[in-house]
PDB file of N, CA, C and O in Angstrom:
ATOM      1  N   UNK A   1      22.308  -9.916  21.289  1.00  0.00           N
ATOM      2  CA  UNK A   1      21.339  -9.250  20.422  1.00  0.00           C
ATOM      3  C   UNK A   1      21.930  -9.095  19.018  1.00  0.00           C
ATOM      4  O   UNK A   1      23.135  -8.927  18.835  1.00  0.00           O
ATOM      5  N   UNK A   2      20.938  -9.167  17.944  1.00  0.00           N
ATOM      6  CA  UNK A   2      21.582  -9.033  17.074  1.00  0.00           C
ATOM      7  C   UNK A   2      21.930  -7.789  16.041  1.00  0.00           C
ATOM      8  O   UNK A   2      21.011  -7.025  15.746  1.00  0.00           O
ATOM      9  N   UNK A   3      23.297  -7.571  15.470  1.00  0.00           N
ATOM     10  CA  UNK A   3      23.430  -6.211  15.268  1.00  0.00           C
ATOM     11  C   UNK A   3      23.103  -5.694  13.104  1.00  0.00           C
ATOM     12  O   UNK A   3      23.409  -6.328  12.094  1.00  0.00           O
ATOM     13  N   UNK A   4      22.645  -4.813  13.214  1.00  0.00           N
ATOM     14  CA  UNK A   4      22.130  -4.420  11.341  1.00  0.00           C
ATOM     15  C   UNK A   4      24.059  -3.537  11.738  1.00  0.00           C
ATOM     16  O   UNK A   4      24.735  -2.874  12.525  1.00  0.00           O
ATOM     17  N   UNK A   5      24.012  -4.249  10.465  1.00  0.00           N
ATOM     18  CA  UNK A   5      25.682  -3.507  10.309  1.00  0.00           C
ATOM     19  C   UNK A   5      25.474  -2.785   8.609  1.00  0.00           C
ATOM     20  O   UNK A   5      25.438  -3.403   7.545  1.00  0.00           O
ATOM     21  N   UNK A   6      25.374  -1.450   8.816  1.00  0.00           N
ATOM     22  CA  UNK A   6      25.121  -0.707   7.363  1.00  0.00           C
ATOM     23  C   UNK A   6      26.335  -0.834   6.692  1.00  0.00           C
ATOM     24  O   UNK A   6      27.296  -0.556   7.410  1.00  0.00           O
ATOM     25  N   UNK A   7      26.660  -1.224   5.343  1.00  0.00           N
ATOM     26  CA  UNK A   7      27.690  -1.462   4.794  1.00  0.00           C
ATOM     27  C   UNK A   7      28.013   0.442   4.057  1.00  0.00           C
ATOM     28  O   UNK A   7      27.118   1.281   3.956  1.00  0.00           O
ATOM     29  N   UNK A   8      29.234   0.628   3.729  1.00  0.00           N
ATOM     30  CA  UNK A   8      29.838   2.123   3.661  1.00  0.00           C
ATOM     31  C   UNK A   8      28.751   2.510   1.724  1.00  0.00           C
ATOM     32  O   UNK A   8      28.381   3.650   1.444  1.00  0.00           O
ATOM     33  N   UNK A   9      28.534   1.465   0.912  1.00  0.00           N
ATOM     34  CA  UNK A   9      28.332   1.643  -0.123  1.00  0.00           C
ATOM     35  C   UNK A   9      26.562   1.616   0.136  1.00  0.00           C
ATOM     36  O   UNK A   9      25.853   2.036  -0.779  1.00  0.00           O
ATOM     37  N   UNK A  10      25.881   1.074   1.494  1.00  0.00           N
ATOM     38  CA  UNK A  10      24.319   1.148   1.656  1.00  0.00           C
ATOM     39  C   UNK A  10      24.424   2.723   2.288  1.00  0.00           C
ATOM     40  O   UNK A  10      23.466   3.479   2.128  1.00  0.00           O
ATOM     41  N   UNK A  11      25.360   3.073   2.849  1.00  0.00           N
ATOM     42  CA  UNK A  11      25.075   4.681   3.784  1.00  0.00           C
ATOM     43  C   UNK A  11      24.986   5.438   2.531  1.00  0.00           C
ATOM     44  O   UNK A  11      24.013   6.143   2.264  1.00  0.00           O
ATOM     45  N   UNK A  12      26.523   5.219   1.368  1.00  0.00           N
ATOM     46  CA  UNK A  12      26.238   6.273   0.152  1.00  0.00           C
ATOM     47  C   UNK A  12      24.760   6.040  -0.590  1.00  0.00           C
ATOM     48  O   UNK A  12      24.349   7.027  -1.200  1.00  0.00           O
ATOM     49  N   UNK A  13      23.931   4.880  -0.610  1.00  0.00           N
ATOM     50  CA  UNK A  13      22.768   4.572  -1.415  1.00  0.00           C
ATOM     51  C   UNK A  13      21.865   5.519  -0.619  1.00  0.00           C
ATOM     52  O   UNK A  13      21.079   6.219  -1.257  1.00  0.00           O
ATOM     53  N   UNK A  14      21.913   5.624   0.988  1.00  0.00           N
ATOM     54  CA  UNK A  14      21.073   6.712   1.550  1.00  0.00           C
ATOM     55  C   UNK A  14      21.181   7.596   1.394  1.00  0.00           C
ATOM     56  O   UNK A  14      20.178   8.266   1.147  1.00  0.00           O
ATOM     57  N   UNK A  15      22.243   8.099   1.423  1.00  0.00           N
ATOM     58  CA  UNK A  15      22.874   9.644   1.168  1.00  0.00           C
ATOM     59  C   UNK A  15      22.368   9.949  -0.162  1.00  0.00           C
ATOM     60  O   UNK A  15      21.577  10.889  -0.091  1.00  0.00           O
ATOM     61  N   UNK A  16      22.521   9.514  -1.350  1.00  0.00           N
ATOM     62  CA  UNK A  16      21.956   9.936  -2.872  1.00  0.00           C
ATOM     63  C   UNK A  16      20.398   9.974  -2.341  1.00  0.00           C
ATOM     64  O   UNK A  16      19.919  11.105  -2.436  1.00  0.00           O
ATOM     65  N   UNK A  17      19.524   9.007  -1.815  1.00  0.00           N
ATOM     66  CA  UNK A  17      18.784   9.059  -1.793  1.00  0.00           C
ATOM     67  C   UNK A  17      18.054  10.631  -1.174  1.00  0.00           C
ATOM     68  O   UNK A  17      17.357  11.453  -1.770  1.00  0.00           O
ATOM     69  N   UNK A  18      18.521  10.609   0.150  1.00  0.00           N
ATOM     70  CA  UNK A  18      18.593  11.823   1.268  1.00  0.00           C
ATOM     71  C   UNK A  18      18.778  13.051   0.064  1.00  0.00           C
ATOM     72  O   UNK A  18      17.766  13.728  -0.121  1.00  0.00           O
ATOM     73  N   UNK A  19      19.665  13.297  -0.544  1.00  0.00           N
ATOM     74  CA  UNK A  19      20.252  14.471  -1.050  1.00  0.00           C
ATOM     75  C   UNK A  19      19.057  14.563  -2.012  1.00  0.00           C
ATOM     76  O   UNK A  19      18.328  15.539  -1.836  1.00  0.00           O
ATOM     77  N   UNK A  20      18.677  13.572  -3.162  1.00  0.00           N
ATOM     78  CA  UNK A  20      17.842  13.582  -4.290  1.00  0.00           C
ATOM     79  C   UNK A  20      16.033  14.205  -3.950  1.00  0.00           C
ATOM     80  O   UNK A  20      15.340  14.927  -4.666  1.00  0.00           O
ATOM     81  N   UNK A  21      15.663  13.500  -2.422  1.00  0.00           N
ATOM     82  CA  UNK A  21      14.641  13.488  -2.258  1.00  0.00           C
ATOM     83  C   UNK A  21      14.962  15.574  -1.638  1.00  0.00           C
ATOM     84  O   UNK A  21      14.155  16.484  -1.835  1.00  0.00           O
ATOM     85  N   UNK A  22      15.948  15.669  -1.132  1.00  0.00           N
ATOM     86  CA  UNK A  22      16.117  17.077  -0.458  1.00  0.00           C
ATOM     87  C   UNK A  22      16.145  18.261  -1.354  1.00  0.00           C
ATOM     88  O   UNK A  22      16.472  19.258  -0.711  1.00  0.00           O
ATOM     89  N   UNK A  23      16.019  18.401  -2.058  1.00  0.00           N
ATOM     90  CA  UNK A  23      16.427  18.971  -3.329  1.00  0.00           C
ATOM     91  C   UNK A  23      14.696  19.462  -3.631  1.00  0.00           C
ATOM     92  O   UNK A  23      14.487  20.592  -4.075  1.00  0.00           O
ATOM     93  N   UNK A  24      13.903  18.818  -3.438  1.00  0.00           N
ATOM     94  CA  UNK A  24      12.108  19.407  -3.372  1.00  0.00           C
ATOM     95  C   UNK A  24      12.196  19.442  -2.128  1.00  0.00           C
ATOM     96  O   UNK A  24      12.085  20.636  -1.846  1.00  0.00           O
ATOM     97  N   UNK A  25      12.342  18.804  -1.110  1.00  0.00           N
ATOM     98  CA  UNK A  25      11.407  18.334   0.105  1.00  0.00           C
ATOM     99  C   UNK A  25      12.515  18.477   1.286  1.00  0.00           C
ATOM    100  O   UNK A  25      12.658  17.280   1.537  1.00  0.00           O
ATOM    101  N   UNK A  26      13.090  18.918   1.870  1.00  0.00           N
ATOM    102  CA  UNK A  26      13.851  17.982   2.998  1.00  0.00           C
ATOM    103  C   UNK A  26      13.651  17.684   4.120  1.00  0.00           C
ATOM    104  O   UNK A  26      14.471  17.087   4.819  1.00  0.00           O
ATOM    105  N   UNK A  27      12.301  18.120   4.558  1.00  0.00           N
ATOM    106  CA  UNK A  27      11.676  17.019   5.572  1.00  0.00           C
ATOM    107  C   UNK A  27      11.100  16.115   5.166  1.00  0.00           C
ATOM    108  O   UNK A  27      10.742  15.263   5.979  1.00  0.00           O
ATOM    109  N   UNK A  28      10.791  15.947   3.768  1.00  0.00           N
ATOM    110  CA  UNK A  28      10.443  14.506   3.225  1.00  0.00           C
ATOM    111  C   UNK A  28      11.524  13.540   3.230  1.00  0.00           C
ATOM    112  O   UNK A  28      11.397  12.415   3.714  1.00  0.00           O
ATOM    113  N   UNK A  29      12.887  14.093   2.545  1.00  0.00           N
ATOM    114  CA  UNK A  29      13.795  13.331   2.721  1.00  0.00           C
ATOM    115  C   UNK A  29      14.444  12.725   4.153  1.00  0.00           C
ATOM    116  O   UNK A  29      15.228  11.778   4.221  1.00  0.00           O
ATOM    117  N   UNK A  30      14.013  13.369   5.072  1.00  0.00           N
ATOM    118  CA  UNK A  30      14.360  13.191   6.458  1.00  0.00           C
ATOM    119  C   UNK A  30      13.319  11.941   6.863  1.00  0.00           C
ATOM    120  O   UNK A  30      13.817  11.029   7.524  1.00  0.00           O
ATOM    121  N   UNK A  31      12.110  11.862   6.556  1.00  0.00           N
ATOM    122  CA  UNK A  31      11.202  11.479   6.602  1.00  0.00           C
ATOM    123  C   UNK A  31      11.687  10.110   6.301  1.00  0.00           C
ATOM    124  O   UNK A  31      11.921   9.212   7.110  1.00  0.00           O
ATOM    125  N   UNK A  32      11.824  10.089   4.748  1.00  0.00           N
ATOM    126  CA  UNK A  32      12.250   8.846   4.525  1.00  0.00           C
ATOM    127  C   UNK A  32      13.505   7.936   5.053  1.00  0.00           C
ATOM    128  O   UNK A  32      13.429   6.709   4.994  1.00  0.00           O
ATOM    129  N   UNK A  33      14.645   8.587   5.563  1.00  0.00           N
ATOM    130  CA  UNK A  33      15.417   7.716   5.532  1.00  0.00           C
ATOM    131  C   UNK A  33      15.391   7.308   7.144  1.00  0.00           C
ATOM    132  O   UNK A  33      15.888   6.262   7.560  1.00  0.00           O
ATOM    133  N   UNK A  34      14.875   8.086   7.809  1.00  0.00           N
ATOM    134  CA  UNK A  34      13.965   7.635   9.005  1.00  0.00           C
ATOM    135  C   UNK A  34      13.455   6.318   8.842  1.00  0.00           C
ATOM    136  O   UNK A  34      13.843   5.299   9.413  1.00  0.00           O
ATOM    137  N   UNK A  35      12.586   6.439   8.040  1.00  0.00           N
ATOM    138  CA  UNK A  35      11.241   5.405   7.886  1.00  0.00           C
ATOM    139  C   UNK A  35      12.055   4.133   7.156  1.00  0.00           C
ATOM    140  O   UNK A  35      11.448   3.067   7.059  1.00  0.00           O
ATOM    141  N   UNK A  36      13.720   4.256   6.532  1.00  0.00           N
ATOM    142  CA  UNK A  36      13.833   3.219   6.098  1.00  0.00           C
ATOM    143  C   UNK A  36      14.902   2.299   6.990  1.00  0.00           C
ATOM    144  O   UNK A  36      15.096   1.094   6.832  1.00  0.00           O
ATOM    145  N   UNK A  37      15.618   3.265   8.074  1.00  0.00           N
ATOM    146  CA  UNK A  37      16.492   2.728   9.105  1.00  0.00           C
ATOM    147  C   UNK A  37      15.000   2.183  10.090  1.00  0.00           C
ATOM    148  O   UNK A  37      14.800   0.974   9.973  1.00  0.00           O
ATOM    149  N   UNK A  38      14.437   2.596  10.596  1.00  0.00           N
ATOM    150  CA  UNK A  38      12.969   1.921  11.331  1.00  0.00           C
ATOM    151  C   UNK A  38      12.813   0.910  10.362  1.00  0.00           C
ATOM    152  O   UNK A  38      13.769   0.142  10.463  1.00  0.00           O
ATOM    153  N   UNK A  39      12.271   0.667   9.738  1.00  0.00           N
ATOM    154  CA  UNK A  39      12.165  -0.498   8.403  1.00  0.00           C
ATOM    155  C   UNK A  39      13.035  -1.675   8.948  1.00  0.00           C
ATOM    156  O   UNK A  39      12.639  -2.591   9.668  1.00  0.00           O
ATOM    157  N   UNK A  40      14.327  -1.470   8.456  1.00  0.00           N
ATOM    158  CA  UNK A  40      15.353  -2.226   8.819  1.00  0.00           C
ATOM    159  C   UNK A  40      15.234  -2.988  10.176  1.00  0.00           C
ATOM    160  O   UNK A  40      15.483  -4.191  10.110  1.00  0.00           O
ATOM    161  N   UNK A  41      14.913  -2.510  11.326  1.00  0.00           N
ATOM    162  CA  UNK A  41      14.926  -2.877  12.758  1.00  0.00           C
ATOM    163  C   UNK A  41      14.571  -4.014  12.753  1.00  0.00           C
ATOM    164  O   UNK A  41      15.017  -4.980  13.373  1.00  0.00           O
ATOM    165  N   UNK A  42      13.274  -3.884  11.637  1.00  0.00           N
ATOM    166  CA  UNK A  42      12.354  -5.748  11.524  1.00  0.00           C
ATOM    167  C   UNK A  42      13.460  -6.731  11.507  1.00  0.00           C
ATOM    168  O   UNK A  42      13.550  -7.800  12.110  1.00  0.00           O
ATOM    169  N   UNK A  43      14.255  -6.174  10.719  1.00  0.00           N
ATOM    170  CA  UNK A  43      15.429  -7.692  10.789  1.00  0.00           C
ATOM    171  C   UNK A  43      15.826  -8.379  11.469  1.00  0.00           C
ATOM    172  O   UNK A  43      16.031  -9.568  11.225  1.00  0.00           O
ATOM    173  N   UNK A  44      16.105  -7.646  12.805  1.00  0.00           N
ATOM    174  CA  UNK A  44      16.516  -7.834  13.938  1.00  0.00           C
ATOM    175  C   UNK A  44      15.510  -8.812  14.810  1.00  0.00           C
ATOM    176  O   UNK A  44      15.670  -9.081  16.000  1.00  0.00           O
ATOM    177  N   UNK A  45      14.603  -9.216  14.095  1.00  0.00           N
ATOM    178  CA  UNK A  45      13.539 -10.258  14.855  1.00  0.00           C
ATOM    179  C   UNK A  45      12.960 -11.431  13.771  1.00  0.00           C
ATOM    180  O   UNK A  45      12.351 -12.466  14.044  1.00  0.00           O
ATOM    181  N   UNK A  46      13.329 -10.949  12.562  1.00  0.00           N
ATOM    182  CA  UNK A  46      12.869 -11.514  11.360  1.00  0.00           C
ATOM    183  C   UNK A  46      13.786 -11.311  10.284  1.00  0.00           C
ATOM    184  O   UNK A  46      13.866 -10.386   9.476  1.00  0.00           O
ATOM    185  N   UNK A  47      14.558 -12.494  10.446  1.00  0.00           N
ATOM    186  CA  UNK A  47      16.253 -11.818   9.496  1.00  0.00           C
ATOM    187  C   UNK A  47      15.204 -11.931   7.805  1.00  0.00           C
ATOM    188  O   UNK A  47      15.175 -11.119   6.880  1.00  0.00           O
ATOM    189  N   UNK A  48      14.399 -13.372   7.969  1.00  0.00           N
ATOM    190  CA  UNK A  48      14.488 -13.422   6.911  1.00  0.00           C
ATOM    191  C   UNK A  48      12.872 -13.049   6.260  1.00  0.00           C
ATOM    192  O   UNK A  48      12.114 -13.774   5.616  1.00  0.00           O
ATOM    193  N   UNK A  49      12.744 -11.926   6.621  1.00  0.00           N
ATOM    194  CA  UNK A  49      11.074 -11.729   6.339  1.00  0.00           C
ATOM    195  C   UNK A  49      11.479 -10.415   5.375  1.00  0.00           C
ATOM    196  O   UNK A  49      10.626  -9.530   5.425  1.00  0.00           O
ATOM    197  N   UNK A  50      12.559 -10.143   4.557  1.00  0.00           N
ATOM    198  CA  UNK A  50      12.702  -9.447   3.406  1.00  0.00           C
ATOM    199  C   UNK A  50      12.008  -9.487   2.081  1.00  0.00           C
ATOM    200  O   UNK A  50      12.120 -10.615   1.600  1.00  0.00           O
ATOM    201  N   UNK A  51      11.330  -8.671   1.314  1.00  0.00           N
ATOM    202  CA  UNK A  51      10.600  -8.926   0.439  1.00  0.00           C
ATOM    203  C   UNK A  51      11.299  -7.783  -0.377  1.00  0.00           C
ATOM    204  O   UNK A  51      11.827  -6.841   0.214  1.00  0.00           O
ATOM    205  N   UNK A  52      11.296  -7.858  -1.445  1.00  0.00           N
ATOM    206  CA  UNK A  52      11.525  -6.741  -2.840  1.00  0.00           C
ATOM    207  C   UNK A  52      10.545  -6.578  -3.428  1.00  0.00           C
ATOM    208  O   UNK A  52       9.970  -7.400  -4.141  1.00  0.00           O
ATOM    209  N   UNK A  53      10.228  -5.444  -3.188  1.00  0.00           N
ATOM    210  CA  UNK A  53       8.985  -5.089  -4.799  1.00  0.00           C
ATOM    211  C   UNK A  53       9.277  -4.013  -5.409  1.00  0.00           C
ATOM    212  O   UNK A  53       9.436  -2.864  -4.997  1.00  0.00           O
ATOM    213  N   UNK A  54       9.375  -4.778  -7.104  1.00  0.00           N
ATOM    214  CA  UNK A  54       9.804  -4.321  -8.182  1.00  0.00           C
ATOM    215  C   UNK A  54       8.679  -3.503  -8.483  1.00  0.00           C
ATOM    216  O   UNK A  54       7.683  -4.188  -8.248  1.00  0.00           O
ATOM    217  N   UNK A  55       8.259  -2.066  -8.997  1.00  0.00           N
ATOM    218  CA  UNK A  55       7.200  -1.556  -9.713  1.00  0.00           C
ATOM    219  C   UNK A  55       7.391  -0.763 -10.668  1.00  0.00           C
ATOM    220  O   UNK A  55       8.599  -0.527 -10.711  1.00  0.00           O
ATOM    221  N   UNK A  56       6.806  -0.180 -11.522  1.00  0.00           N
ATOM    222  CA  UNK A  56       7.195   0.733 -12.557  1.00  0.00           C
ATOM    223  C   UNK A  56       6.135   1.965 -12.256  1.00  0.00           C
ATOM    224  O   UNK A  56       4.980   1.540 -12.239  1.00  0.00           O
ATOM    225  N   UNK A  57       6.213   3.043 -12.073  1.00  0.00           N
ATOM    226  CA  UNK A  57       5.358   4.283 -12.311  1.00  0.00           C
ATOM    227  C   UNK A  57       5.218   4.880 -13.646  1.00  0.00           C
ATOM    228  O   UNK A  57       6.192   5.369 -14.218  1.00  0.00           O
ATOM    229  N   UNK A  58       3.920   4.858 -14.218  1.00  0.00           N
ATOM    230  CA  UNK A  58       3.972   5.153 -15.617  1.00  0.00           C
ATOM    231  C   UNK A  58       3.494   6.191 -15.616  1.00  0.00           C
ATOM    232  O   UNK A  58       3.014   6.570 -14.548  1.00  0.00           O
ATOM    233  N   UNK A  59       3.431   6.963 -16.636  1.00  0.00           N
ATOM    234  CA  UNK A  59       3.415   8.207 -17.113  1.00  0.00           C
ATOM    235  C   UNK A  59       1.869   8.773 -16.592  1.00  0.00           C
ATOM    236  O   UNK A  59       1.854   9.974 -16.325  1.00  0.00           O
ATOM    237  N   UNK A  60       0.826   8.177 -16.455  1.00  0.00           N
ATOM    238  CA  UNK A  60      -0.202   8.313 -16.271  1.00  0.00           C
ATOM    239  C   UNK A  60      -0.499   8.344 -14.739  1.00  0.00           C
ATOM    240  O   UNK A  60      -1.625   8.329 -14.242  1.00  0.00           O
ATOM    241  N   UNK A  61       0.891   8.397 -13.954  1.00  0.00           N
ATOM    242  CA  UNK A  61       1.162   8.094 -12.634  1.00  0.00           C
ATOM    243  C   UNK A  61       0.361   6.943 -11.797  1.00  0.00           C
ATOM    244  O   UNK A  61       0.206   7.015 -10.578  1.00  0.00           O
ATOM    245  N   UNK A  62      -0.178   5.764 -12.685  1.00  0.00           N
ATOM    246  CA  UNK A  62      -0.295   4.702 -11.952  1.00  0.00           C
ATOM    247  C   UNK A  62       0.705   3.593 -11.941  1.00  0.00           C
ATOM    248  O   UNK A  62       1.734   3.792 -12.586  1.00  0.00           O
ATOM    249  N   UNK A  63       0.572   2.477 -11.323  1.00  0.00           N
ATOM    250  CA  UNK A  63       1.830   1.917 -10.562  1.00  0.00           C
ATOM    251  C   UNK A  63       1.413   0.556 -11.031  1.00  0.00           C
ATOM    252  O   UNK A  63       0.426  -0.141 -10.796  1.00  0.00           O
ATOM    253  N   UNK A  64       2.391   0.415 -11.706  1.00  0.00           N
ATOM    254  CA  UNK A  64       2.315  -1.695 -12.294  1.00  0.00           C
ATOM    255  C   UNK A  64       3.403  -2.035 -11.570  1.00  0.00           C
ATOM    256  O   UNK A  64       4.559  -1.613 -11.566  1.00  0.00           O
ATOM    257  N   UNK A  65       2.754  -2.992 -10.871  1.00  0.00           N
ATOM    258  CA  UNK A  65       3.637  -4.277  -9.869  1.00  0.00           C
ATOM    259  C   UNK A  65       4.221  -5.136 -10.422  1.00  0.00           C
ATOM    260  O   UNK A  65       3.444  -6.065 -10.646  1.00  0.00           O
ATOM    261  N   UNK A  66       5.477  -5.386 -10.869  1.00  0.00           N
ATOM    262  CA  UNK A  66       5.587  -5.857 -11.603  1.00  0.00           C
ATOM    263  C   UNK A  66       6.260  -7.403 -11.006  1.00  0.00           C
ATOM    264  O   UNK A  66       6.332  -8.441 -11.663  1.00  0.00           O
ATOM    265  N   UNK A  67       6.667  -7.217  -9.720  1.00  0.00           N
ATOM    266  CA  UNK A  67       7.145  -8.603  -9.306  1.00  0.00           C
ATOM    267  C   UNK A  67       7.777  -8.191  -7.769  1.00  0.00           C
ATOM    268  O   UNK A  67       8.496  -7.243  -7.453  1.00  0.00           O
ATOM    269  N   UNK A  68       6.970  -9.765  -6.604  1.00  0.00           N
ATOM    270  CA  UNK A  68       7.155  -9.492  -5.418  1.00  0.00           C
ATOM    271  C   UNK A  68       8.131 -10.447  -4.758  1.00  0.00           C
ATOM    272  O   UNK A  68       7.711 -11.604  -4.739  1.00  0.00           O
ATOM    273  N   UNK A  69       8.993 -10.314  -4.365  1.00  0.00           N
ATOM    274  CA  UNK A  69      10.417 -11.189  -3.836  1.00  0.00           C
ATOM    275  C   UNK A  69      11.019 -11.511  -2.663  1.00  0.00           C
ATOM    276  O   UNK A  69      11.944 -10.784  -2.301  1.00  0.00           O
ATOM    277  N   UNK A  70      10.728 -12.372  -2.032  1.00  0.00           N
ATOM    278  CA  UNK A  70      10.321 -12.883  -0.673  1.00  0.00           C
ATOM    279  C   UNK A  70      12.643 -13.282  -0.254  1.00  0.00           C
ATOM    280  O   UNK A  70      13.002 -14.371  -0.704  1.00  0.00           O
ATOM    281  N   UNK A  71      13.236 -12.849   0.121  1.00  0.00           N
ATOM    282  CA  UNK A  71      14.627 -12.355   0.693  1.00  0.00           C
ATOM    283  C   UNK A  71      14.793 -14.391   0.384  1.00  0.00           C
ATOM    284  O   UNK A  71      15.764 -14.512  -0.362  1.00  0.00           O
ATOM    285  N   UNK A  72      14.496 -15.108   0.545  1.00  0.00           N
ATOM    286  CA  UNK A  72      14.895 -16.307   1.115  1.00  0.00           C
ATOM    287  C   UNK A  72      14.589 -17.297  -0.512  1.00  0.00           C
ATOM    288  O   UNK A  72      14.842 -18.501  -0.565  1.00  0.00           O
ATOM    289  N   UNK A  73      14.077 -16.583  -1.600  1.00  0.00           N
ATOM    290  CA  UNK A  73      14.126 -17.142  -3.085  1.00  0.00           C
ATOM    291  C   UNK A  73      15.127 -17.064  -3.737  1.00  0.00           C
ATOM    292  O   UNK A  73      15.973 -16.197  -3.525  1.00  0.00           O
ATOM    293  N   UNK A  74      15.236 -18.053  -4.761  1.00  0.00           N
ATOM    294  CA  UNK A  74      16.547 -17.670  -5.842  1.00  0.00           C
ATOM    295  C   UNK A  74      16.315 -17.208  -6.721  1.00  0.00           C
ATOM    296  O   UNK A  74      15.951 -17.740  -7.769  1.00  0.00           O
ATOM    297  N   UNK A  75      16.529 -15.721  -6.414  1.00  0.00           N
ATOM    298  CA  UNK A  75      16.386 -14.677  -7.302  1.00  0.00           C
ATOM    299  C   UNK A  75      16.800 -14.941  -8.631  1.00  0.00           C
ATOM    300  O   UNK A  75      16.180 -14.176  -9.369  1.00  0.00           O
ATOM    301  N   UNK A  76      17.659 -15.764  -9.353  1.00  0.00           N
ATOM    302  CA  UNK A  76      18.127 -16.053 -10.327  1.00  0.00           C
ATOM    303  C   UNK A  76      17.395 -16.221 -11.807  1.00  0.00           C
ATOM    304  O   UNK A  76      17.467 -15.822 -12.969  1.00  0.00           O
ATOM    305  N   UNK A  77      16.230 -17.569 -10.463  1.00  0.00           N
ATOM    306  CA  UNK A  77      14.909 -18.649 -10.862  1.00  0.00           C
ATOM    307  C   UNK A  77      14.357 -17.569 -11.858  1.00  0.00           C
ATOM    308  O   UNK A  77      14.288 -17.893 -13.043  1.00  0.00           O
ATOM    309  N   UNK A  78      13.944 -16.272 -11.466  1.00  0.00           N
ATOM    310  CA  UNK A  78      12.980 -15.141 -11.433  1.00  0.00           C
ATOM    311  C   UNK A  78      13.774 -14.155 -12.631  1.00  0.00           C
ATOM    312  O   UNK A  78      13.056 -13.556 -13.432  1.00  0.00           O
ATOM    313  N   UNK A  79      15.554 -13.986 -12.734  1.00  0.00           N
ATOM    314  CA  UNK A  79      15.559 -13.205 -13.288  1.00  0.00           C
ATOM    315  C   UNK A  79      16.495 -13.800 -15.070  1.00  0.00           C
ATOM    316  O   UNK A  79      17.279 -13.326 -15.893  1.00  0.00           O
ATOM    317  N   UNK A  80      15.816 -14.931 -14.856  1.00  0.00           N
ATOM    318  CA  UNK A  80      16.333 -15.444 -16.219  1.00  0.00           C
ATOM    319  C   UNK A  80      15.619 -15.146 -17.195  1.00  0.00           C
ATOM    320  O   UNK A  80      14.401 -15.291 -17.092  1.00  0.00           O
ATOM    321  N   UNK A  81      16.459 -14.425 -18.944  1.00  0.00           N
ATOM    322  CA  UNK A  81      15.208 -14.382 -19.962  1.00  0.00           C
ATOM    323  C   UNK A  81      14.832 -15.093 -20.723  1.00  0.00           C
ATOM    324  O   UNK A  81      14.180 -14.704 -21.692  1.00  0.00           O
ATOM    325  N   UNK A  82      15.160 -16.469 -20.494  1.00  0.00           N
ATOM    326  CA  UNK A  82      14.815 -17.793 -21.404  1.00  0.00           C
ATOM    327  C   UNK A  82      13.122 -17.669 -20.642  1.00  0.00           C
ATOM    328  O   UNK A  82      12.116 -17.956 -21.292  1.00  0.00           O
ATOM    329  N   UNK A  83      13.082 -17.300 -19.506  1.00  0.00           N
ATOM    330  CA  UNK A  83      11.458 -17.516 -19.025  1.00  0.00           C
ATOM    331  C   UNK A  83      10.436 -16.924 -19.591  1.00  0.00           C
ATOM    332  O   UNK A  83       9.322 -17.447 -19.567  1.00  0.00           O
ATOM    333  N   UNK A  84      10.737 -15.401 -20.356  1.00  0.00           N
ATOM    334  CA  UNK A  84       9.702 -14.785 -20.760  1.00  0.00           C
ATOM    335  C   UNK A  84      10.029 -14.530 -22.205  1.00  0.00           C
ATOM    336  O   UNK A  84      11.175 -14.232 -22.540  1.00  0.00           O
ATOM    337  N   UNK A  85       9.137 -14.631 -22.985  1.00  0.00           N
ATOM    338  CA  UNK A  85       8.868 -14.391 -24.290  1.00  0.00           C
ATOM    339  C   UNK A  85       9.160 -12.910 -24.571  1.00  0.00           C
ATOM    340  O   UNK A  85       8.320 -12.053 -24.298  1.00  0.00           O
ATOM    341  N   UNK A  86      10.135 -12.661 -25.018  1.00  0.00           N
ATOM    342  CA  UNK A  86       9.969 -10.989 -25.116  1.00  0.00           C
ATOM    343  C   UNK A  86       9.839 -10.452 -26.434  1.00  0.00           C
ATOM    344  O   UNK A  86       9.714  -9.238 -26.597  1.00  0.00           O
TER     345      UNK A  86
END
């Protein structure tokens, strides 16, 4: 079977997370890092069905998508700035 091995610097990314979200909420924060070790499990049947989505929350509290990233692309392709006119 295959094993999710949390690396020591992904547990501290939970932990900030855990602590940040606990600080208003801490059954929210419980909530979440629940919901993101469950998350993870998918891997274990679908190594490579990882996606990233980038979004921005703006001030007006709606949500621009700004780019969706499928685990198995070269992220590189995507994060070069010769591509976009800025």
């Amino acid at each position: 079977m295959v094993e999710l091995n949390w690396t020591l610097e992904s547990e501290r990314w939970l932990r900030d997370i855990f602590n940040y979200i606990s600080i208003d909420n801490p059954q929210a924060a419980s909530a979440t890092i629940e919901s993101i070790y469950e998350m993870a499990q998918i891997l274990k049947t679908f190594p490579e069905s990882g996606y990233r989505i980038a979004y921005l929350i703006k001030p007006d509290r709606n949500i621009d998508i700004l780019g969706v990233f499928h685990g198995s692309l070269d992220m590189d392709r995507y994060l070069k700035e010769d591509k976009y006119d800025l």
